[in-house]
C-alpha positions as CSV (number, residue, x, y, z in Angstrom):
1,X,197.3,12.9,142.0
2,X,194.2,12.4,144.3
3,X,191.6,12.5,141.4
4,X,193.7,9.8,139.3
5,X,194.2,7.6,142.3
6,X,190.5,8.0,143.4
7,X,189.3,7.3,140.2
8,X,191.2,4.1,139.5
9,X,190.1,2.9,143.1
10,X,186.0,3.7,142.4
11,X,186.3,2.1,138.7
12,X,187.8,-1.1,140.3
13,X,185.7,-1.7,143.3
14,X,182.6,-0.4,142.1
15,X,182.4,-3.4,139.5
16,X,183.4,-6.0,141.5
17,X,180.7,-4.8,144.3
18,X,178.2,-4.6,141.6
19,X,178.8,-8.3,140.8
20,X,178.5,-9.7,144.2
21,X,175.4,-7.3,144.8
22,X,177.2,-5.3,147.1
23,X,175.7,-1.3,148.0
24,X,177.7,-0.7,151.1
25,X,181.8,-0.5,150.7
26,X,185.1,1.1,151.1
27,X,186.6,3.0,147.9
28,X,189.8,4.3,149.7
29,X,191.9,4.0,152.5
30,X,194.7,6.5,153.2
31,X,196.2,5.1,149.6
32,X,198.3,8.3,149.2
33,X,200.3,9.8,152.1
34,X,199.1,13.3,150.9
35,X,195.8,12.7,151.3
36,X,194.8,10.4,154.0
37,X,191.1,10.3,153.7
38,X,188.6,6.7,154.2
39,X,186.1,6.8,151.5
40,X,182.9,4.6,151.8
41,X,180.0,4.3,150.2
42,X,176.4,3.7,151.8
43,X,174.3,3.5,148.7
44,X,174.0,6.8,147.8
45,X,175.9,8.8,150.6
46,X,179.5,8.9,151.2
47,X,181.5,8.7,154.4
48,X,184.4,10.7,154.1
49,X,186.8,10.7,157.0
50,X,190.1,12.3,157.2
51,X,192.5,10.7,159.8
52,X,194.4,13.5,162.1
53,X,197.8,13.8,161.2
54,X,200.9,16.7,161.4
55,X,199.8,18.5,158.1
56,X,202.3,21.9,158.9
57,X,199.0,23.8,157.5
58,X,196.6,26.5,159.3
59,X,193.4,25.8,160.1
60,X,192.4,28.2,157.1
61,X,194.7,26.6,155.0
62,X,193.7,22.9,155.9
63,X,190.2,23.9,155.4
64,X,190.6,25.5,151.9
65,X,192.7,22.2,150.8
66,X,189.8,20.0,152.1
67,X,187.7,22.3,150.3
68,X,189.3,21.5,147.1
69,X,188.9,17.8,148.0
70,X,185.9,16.9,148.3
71,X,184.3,18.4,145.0
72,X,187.0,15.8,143.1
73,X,185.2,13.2,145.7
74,X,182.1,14.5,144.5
75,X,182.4,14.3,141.1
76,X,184.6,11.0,140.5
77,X,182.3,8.9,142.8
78,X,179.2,11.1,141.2
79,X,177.1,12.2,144.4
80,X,176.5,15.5,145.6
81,X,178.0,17.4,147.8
82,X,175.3,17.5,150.1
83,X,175.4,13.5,150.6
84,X,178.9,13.6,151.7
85,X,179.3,13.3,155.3
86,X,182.8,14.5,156.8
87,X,184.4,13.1,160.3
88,X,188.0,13.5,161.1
89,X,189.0,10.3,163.4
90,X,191.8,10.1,165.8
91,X,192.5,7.3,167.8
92,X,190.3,7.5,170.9
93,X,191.3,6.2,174.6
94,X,189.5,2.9,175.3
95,X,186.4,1.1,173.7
96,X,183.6,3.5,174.5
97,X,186.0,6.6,173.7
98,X,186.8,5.1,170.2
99,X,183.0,4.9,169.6
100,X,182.3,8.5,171.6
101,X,179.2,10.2,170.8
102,X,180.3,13.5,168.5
103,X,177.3,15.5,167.9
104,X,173.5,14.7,168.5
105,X,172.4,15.7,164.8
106,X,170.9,11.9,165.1
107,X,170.5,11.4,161.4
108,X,170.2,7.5,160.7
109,X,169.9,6.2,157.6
110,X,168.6,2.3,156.6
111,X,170.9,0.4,154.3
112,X,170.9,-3.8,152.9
113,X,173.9,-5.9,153.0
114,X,172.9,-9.5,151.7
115,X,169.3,-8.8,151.8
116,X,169.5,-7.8,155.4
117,X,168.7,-3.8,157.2
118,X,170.8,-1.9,159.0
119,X,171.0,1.7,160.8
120,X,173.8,3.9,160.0
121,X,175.0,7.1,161.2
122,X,177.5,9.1,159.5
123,X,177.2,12.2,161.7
124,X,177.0,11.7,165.7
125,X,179.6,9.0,165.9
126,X,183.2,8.2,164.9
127,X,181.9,5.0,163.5
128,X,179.1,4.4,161.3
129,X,177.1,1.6,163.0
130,X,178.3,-1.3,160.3
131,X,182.0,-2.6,160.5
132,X,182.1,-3.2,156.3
133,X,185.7,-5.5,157.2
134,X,183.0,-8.1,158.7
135,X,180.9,-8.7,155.7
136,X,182.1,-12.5,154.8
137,X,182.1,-12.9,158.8
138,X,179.0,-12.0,159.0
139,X,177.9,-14.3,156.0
140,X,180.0,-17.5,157.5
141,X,178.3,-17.0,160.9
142,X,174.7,-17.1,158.9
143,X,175.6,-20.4,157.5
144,X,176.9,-21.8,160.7
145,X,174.0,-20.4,162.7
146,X,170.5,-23.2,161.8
147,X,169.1,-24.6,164.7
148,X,171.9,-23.2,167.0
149,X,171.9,-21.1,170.5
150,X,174.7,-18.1,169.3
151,X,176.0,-15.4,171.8
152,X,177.5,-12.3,170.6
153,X,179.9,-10.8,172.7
154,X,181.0,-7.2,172.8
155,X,177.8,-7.1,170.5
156,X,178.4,-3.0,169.3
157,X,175.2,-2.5,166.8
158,X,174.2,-6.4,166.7
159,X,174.9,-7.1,162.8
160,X,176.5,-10.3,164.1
161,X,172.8,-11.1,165.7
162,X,171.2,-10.3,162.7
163,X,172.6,-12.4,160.5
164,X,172.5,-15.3,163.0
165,X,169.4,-14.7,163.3
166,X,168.5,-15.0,159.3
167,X,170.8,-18.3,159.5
168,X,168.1,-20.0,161.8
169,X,169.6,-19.2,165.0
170,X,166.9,-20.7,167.9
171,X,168.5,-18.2,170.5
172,X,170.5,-14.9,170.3
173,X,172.0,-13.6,173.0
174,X,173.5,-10.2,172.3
175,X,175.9,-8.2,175.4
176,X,177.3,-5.4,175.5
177,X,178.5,-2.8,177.8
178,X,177.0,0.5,176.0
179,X,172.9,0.8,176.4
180,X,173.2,3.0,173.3
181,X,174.6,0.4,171.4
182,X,172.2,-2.2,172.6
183,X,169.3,0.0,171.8
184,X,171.0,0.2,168.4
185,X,171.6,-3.4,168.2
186,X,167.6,-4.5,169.1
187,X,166.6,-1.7,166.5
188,X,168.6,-3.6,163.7
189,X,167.4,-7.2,164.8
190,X,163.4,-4.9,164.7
191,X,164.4,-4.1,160.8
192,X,164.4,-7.4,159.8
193,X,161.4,-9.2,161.9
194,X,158.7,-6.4,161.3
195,X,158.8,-5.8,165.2
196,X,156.9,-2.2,165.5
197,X,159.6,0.5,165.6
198,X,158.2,3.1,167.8
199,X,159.0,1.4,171.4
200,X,163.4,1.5,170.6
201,X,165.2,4.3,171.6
202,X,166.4,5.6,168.5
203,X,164.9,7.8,165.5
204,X,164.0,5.7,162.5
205,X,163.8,7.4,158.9
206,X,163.9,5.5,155.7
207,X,162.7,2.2,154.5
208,X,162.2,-0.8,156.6
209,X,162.4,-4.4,155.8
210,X,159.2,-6.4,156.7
211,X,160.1,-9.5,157.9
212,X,163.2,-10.7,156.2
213,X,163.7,-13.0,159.1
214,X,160.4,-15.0,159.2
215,X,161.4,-17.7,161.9
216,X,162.2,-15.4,164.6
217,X,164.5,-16.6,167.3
218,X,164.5,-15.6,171.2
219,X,166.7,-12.1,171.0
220,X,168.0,-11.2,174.3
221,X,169.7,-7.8,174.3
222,X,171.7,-8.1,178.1
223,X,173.9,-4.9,179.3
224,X,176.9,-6.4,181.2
225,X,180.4,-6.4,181.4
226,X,181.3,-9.7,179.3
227,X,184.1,-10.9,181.6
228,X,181.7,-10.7,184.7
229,X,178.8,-11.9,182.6
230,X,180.9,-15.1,181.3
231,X,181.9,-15.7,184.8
232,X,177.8,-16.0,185.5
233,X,176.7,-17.9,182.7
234,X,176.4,-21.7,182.8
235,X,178.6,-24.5,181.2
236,X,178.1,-26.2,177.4
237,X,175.0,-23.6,176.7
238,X,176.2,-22.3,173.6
239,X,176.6,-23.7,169.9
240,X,178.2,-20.6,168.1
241,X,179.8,-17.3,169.8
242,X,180.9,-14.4,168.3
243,X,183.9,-12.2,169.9
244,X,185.2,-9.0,168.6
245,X,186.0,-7.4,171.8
246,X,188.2,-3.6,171.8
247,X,191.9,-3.9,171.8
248,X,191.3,-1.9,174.9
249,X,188.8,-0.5,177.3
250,X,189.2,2.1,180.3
251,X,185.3,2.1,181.1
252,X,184.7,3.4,184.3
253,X,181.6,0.7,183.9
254,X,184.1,-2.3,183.8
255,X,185.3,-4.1,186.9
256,X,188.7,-4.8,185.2
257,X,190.9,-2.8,182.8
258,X,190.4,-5.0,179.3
259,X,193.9,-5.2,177.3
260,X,193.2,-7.6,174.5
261,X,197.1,-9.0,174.2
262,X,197.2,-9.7,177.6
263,X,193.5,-10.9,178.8
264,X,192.5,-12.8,175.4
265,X,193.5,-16.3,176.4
266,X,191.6,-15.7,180.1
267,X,188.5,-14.4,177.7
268,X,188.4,-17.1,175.3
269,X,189.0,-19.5,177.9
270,X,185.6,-18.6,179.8
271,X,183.7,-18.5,176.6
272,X,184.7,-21.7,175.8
273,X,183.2,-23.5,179.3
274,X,180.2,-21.9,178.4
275,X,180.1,-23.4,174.8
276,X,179.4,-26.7,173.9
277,X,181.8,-29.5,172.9
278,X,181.9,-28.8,169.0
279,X,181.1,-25.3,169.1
280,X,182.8,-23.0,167.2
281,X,184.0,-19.5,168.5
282,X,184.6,-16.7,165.5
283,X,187.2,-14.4,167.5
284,X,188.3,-11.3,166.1
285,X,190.8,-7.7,167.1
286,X,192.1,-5.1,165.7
287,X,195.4,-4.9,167.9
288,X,197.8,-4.4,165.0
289,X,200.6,-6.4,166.4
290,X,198.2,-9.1,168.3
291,X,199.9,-12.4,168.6
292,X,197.5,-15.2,169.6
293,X,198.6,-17.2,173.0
294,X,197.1,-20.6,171.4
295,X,199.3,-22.7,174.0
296,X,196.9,-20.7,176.4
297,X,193.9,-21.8,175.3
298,X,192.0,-24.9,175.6
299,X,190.1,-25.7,172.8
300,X,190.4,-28.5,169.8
301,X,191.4,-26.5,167.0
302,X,192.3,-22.7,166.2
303,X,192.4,-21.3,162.9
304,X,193.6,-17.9,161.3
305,X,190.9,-16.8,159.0
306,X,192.3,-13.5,158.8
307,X,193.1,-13.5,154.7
308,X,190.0,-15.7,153.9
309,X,187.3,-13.1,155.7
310,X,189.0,-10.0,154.2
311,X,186.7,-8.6,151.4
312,X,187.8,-7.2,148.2
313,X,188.3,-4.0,149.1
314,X,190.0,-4.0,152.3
315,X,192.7,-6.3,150.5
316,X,196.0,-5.4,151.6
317,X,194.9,-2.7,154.6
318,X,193.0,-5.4,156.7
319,X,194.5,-4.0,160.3
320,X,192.3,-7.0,162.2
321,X,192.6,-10.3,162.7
322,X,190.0,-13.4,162.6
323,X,190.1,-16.9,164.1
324,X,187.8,-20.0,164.5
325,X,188.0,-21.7,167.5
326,X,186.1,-24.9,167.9
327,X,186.2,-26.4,171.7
């Protein structure tokens, strides 16, 4: 039942990444009850998470039947077992649980989405680094971005940044709460402007891209709490903002508790005075049953790109949602 289903998924996606050019992408999703597993691809290594669940077996029965499951992985997506990397998830307390630190193997790995480099890890965190659900965001920000002053807010690894960056961004300010994450975040913007590698806090191995953002923009990488760093920041400075904050967070570093249903109007609010008039705000959550307060918030027009930013193969389990805001 697994191989069938896994082998219809891989035949389908894989040829409509290979038409849009696309190396980095998700196979499966939890498509079959029995086997609840998220399958991605990174090139030529796998990602192979299996989400915690009541299974009634013992530990040396779950591990023989995960055992038998990922030589069919294996063999259907046709990489060895060796470049298959296994993380169970569970759904963490707060921001900075969800994106915990699980091991310290620190095995990165560099990988192009739309001619752009990133840093992945597939083995010390729950996450891999590169949120594939935000690849058309990412592209729309890129077109929106020439000549602009962008701000990315809750900025995780800064492929937001990067892209505005390769859109002709003038100025890039990228926040965030984690210094990890920053560190992460100015190694990806280094990728793609040649900047020397050796100074960032994290271990580099494989290919770099020289320079694939010639006209390099002031990066800032600031470590702040966004709604104390918003509250700080002066009126009608930015052109284009970028907002994916947690759903929650219970950060002993944050002044306030962050819960995204009830604080979202109060946090687009502020990022709106510090936007100029015109300027757009791409807001996005994964809070399954969010419901946007737009009578809340002051701005000239809000729009639910949710449907029109999901890629192909997140159709139908999308569990975020995406507007733009323009003040």
């Amino acid at each position: 039942m697994f191989r069938n289903r896994l082998s219809k998924m891989f035949r389908h996606i894989s040829k409509l990444a290979k038409r849009q050019g696309i190396t980095c992408y998700r196979i499966y999703d939890h498509d079959l009850p029995e086997f609840p597993f998220c399958i991605e691809l990174y090139e030529d290594k796998i990602y192979l998470a299996e989400y915690r669940r009541r299974h009634g077996m013992t530990d040396e029965e779950h591990d023989t039947w995960l055992e038998s499951c990922v030589p069919v992985v294996s063999e259907i997506l046709e990489i060895p077992d060796e470049r298959i990397y296994f993380r169970q998830r569970q759904r963490k307390a707060g921001r900075y649980g969800q994106y915990e630190k699980l091991s310290s193997e620190q095995e990165f790995f560099t990988v192009k989405e739309a001619g752009l480099s990133f840093k992945v890890n597939l083995t010390d965190y729950l996450d891999t680094g590169l949120f594939l659900d935000h690849r058309i965001t990412r592209g729309l920000v890129r077109e929106e971005a020439k000549g602009r002053q962008v701000l990315n807010l809750f900025c995780y690894t800064g492929s937001f940044s990067v892209y505005a960056a390769a859109g002709g961004a003038t100025l890039v300010d990228s926040v965030d709460l984690s210094k990890t994450y920053l560190n992460w975040a100015e190694e990806n913007m280094a990728l793609n402007t040649g900047k020397a590698l050796k100074t960032l806090g994290l271990p580099v191995s494989g290919p770099t891209s020289i320079a694939a953002i010639p006209n390099q923009p002031v990066c800032n990488f600031i470590h702040a709490d966004v709604k104390q760093y918003l509250d700080e920041l002066p009126a009608e400075k930015y052109d284009l903002v970028i907002m994916d904050p947690p759903t929650f967070s219970n950060s002993k570093r944050m002044k306030d508790f962050l819960d995204i249903q009830r604080d979202h109007a109060d946090l687009i609010n502020k990022t709106l005075h510090v936007m100029k008039p015109g300027g757009i705000l791409y807001f996005s959550n994964n809070f399954r049953n969010f419901r946007l307060e737009t009578e809340k918030i002051t701005a000239t027009t809000l729009k639910d790109i949710t449907k029109a930013t999901a890629p192909f193969d997140f159709q139908g389990k999308l569990f975020r949602w995406c507007y733009r805001i323009i003040k």
